[in-house]
C-alpha positions in Angstrom: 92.5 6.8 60.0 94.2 6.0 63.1 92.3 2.2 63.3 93.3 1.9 60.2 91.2 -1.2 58.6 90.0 -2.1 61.7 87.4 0.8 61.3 85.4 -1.0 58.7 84.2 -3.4 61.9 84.8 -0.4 64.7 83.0 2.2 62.6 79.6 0.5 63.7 80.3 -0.2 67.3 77.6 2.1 68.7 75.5 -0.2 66.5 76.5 -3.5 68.1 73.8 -4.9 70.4 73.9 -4.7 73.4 70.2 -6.7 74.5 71.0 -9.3 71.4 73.3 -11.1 68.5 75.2 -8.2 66.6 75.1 -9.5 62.6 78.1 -7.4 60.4 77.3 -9.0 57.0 79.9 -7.4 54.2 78.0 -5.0 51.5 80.2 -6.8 48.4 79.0 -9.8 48.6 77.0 -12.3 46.7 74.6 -13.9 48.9 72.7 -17.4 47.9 69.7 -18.2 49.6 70.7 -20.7 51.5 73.6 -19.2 53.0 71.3 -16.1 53.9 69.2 -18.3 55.7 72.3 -20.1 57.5 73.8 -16.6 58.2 70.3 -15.4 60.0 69.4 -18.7 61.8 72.4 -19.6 63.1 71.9 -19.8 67.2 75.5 -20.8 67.8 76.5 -18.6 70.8 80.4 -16.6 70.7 81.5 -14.8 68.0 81.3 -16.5 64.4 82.9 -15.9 60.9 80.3 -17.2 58.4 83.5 -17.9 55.5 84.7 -20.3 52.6 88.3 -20.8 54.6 89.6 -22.5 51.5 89.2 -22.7 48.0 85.2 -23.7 47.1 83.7 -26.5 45.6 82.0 -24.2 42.8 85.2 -22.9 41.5 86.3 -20.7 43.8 89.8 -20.7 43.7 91.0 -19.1 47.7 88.4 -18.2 50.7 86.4 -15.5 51.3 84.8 -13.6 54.6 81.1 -13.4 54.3 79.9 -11.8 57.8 80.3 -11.4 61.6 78.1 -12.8 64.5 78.7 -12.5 67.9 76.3 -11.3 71.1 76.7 -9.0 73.9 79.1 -10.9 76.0 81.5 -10.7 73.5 81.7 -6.9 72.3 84.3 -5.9 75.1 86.4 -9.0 73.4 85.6 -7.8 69.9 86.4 -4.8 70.5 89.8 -5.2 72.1 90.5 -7.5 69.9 90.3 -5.0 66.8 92.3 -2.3 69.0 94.9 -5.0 69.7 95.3 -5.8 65.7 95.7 -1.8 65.3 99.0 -2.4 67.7 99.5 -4.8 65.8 99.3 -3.4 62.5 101.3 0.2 63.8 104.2 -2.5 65.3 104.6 -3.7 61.4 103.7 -7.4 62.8 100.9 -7.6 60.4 99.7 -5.7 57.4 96.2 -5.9 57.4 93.1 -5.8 59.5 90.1 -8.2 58.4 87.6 -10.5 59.1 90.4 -13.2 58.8 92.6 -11.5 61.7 89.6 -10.5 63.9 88.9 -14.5 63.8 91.8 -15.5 64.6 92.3 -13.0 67.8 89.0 -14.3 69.2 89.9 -17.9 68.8 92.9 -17.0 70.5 95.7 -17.5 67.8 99.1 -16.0 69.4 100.3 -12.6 68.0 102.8 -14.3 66.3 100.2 -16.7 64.3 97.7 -13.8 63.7 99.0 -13.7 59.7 98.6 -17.3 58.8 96.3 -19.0 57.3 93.9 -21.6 59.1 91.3 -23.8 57.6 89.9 -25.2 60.8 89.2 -22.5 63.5 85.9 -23.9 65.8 84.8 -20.3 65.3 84.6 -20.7 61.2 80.7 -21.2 59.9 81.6 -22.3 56.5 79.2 -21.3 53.6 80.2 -23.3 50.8 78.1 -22.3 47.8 78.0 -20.0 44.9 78.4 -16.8 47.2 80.9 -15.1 47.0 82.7 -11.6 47.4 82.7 -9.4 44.4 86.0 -7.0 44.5 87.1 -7.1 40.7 85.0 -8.2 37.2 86.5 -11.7 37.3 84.8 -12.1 40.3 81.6 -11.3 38.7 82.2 -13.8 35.9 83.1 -16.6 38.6 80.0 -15.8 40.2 78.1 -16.0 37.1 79.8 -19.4 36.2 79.2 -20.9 40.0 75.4 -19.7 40.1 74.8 -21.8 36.4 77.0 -24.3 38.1 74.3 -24.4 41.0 71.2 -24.7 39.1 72.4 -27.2 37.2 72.8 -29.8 40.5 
């Protein structure tokens, strides 16, 4: 309780690897094929958000986090980073802790910036496809609707 949402990333750190790339892929989300396959090939080194930062092109209508990459020379930075968003969150400056927040610390958004909303960080690997998180029903149905949307390209 004391990290707060920050302990849905911290709550695994004695699972992060240490010899090799550390892979946090959410459990409610809707995965295509090809964005699995970008998700577990990717060899960009530093930390990575695989994300839709804005709305999608199959009817999503606002961005999504999908999963978490980074390797062993950046857990200390991970790390303090999530730590620094608890201040952060117990100081009242923000009111969350995410994937979104945790991005933006490691691309080295100023405290002050943490809460809003970028499209463009060099640290974004954009998955722009039918998956999708699944939080609510409606989110079902819009998966349903974007997956007949993709097999009918």
């Amino acid at each position: 309780p004391d990290n707060y949402d920050a302990d849905k990333f911290l709550s695994s750190d004695e699972l992060w690897d240490t010899k090799k790339r550390t892979l946090i892929i959410y459990g409610d989300v809707y995965f295509s094929n090809e964005a699995i396959d970008k998700v577990l090939n990717d060899k960009s080194k530093g930390y990575k958000l695989f994300c839709r930062p804005t709305e999608g092109s199959y009817g999503y209508p606002y961005g999504e986090c999908f999963a978490i990459s980074f390797y062993p020379e950046d857990i200390e930075k991970v790390s303090d980073g999530l730590y620094h968003l608890v201040d952060l969150y117990n100081d009242k400056v923000i009111n969350r802790i995410g994937g979104w927040e945790i991005t933006r610390v490691m691309a080295g958004i100023k405290d002050e910036d943490i809460t809003k909303h970028r499209e463009d960080l060099s640290n974004y690997i954009v998955i722009d496809d039918e998956t999708n998180d699944i939080d609510f029903p409606e989110d079902y149905d819009s998966l349903i609707n974007a997956i007949n949307k993709s097999e009918q390209r």
